[in-house]
TIPANU-832244 format. One record per residue (C-alpha): residue in one letter; chain; x, y, z. Coordinates in Angstrom, 1 decimal, m for minus. Layout:
SITE   res   chain     east    north       up
SITE     a       A        X        Y        Z
...
//
This chain:
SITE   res   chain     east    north       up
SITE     x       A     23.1      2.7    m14.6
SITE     x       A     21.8      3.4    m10.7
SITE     x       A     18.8      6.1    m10.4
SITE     x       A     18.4      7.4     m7.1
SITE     x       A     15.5     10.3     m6.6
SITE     x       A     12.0     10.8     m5.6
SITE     x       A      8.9     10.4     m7.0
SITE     x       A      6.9     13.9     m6.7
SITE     x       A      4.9     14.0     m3.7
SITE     x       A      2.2     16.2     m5.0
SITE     x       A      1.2     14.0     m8.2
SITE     x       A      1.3     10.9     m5.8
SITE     x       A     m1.3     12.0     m3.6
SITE     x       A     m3.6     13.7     m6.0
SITE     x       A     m3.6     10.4     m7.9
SITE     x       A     m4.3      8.2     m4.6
SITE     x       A     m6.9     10.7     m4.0
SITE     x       A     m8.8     10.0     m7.2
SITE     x       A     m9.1      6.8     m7.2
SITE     x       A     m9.5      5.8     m3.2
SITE     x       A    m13.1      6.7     m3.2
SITE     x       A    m13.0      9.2      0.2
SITE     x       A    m11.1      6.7      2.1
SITE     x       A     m8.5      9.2      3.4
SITE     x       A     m4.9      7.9      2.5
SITE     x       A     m1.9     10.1      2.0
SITE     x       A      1.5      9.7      1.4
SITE     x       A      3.8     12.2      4.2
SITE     x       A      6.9     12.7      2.3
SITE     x       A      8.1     12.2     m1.4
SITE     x       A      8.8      8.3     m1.4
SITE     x       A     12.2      7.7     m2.8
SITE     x       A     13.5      5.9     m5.4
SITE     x       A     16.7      3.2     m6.3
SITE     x       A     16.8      1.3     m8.9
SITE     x       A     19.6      0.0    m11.2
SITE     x       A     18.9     m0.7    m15.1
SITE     x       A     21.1     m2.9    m16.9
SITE     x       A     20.8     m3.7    m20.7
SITE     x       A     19.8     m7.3    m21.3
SITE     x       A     19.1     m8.8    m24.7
SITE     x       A     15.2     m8.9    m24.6
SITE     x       A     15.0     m5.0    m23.2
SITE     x       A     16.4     m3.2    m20.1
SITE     x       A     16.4     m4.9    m16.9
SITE     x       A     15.1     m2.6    m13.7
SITE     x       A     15.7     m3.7    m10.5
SITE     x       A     15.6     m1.7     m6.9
SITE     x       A     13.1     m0.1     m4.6
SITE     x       A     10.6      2.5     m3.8
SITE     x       A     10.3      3.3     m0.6
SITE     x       A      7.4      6.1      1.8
SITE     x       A      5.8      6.8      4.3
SITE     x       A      2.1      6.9      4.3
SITE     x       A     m1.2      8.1      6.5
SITE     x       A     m4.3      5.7      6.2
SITE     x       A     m7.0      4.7      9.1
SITE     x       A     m6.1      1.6     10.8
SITE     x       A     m8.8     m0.9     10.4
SITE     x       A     m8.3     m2.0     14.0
SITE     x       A     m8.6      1.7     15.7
SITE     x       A    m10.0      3.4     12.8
SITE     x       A     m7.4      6.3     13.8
SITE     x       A     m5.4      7.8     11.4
SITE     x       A     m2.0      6.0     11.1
SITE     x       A      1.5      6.5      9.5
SITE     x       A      3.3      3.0      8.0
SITE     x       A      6.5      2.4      5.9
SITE     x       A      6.2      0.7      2.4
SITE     x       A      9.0     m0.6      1.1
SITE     x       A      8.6     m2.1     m2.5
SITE     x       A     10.8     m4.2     m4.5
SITE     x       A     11.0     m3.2     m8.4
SITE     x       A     11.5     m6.0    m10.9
SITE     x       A     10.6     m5.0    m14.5
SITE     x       A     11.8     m5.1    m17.8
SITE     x       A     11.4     m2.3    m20.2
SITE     x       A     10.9     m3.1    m24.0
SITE     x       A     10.7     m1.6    m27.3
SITE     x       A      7.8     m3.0    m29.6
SITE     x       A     10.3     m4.2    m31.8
SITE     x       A     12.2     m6.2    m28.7
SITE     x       A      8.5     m7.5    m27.9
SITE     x       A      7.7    m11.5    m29.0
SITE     x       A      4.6    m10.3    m30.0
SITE     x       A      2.3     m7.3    m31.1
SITE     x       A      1.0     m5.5    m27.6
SITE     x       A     m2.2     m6.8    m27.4
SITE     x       A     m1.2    m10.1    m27.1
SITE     x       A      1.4     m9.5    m24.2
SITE     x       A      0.0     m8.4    m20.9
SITE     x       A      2.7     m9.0    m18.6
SITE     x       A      2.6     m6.6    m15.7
SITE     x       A      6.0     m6.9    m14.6
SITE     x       A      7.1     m6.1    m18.6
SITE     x       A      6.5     m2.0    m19.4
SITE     x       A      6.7     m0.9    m23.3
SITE     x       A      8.1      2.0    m24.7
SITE     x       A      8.9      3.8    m28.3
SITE     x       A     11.6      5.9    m28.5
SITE     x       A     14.7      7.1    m26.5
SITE     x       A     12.9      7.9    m23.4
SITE     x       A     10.8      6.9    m21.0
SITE     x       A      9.0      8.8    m17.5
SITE     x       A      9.3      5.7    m15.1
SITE     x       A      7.2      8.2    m12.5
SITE     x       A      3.5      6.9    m13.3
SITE     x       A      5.0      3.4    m13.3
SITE     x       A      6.8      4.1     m9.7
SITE     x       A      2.9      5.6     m8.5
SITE     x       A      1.4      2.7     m9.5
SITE     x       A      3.5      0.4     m7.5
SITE     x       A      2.8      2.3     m4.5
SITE     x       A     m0.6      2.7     m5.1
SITE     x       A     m1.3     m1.1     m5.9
SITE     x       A      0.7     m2.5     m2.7
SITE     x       A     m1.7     m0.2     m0.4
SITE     x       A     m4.2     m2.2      1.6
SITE     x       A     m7.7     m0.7      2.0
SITE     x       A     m8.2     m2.5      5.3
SITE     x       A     m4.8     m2.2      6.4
SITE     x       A     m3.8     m2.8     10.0
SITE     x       A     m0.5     m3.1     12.3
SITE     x       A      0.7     m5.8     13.2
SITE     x       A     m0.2     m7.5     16.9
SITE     x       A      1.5     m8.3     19.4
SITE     x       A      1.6    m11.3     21.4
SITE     x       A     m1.2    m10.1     23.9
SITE     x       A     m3.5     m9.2     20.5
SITE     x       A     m3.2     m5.8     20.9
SITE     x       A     m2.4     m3.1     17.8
SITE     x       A      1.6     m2.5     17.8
SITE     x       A      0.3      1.2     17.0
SITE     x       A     m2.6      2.6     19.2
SITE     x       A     m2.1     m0.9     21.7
SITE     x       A     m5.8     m1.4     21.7
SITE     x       A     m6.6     m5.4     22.4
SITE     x       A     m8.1     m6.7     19.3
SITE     x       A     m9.1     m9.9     20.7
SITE     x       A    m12.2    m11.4     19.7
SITE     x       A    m12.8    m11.6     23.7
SITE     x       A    m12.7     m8.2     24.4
SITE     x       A    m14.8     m7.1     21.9
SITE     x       A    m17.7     m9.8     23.0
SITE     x       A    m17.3     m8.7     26.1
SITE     x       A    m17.5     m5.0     24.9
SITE     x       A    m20.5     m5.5     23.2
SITE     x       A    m21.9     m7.3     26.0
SITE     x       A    m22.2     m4.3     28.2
SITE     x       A    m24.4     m2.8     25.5
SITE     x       A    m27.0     m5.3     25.0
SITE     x       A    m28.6     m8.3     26.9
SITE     x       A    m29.1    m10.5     23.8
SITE     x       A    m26.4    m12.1     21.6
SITE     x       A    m23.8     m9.1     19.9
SITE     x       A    m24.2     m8.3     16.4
SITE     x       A    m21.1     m7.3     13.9
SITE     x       A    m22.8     m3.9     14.5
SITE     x       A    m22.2     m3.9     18.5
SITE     x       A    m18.8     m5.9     18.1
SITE     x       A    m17.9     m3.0     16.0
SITE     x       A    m19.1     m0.3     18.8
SITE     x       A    m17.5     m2.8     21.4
SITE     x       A    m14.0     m2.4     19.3
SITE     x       A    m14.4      1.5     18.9
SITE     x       A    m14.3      2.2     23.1
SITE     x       A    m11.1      0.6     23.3
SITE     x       A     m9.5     m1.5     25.6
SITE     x       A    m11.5     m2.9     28.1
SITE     x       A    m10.2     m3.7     32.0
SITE     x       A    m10.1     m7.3     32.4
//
């Protein structure tokens, strides 16, 4: 069986909200959602994607800053009685148990989301060591030479960090 949907864009972000301590990181747009489930002999076997779009401050410009996620989905979803042993015993995470004839997939979907986030995410660089996003230089160079112009003695992480904030520097 293939599922394609979305996993509700309002529950997503409370959630992230709740647990990211006022770092600000929000998701833009319902991610979406396909996966195929296939019946295997030890449980059902869930394979697919969820994919969205999500705002968090870059930790090279500190600006605000929109980046894809794209997450594979590899689990298998078991009865207790399909389980090989009572549930305390198992802690798998890629295994999810269930009782009855249904199962909401949605918290499970959040969590994968959630968990691949990076608090001190940044975009990538390019060959010149400047963000691909805001195109500030991120070399250590320019932010020694930054923090030079501030103070006489030797930089501290403190000036670096002030030296990084300004931005490029001309060369």
């Amino acid at each position: 069986m293939s599922i394609e949907g979305i996993v509700p864009l309002d529950a997503l972000n409370t959630r992230l909200k709740e647990g990211s301590k006022g770092q600000e990181i929000a998701f833009e747009a319902p991610p979406s959602v396909a996966i195929t489930l296939t019946r295997t002999l030890g449980g059902i076997l869930v394979k697919g994607s969820v994919a969205g779009t999500c705002k968090q401050d870059c930790s090279t410009c500190a600006d605000p800053v929109s980046h894809a996620l794209d997450i594979p989905i590899d689990w298998i979803l078991q009865t207790s009685s399909d389980r090989a042993g009572p549930e305390d015993e198992l802690d798998d995470p890629g295994v999810i148990a269930y009782e009855g004839d249904h199962i909401d997939l949605e918290e499970h979907l959040q969590e994968a989301l959630i968990l691949n986030l990076s608090p001190f995410w940044h975009p990538p660089r390019d060959e010149d060591d400047h963000c691909s996003v805001c195109k500030r230089n991120c070399s250590v160079n320019s932010w020694q030479s930054a923090a030079s112009e501030t103070s006489d003695k030797s930089p501290s992480f403190g000036d670096l960090l002030k030296g990084a904030m300004k931005g490029p520097t001309k060369h």
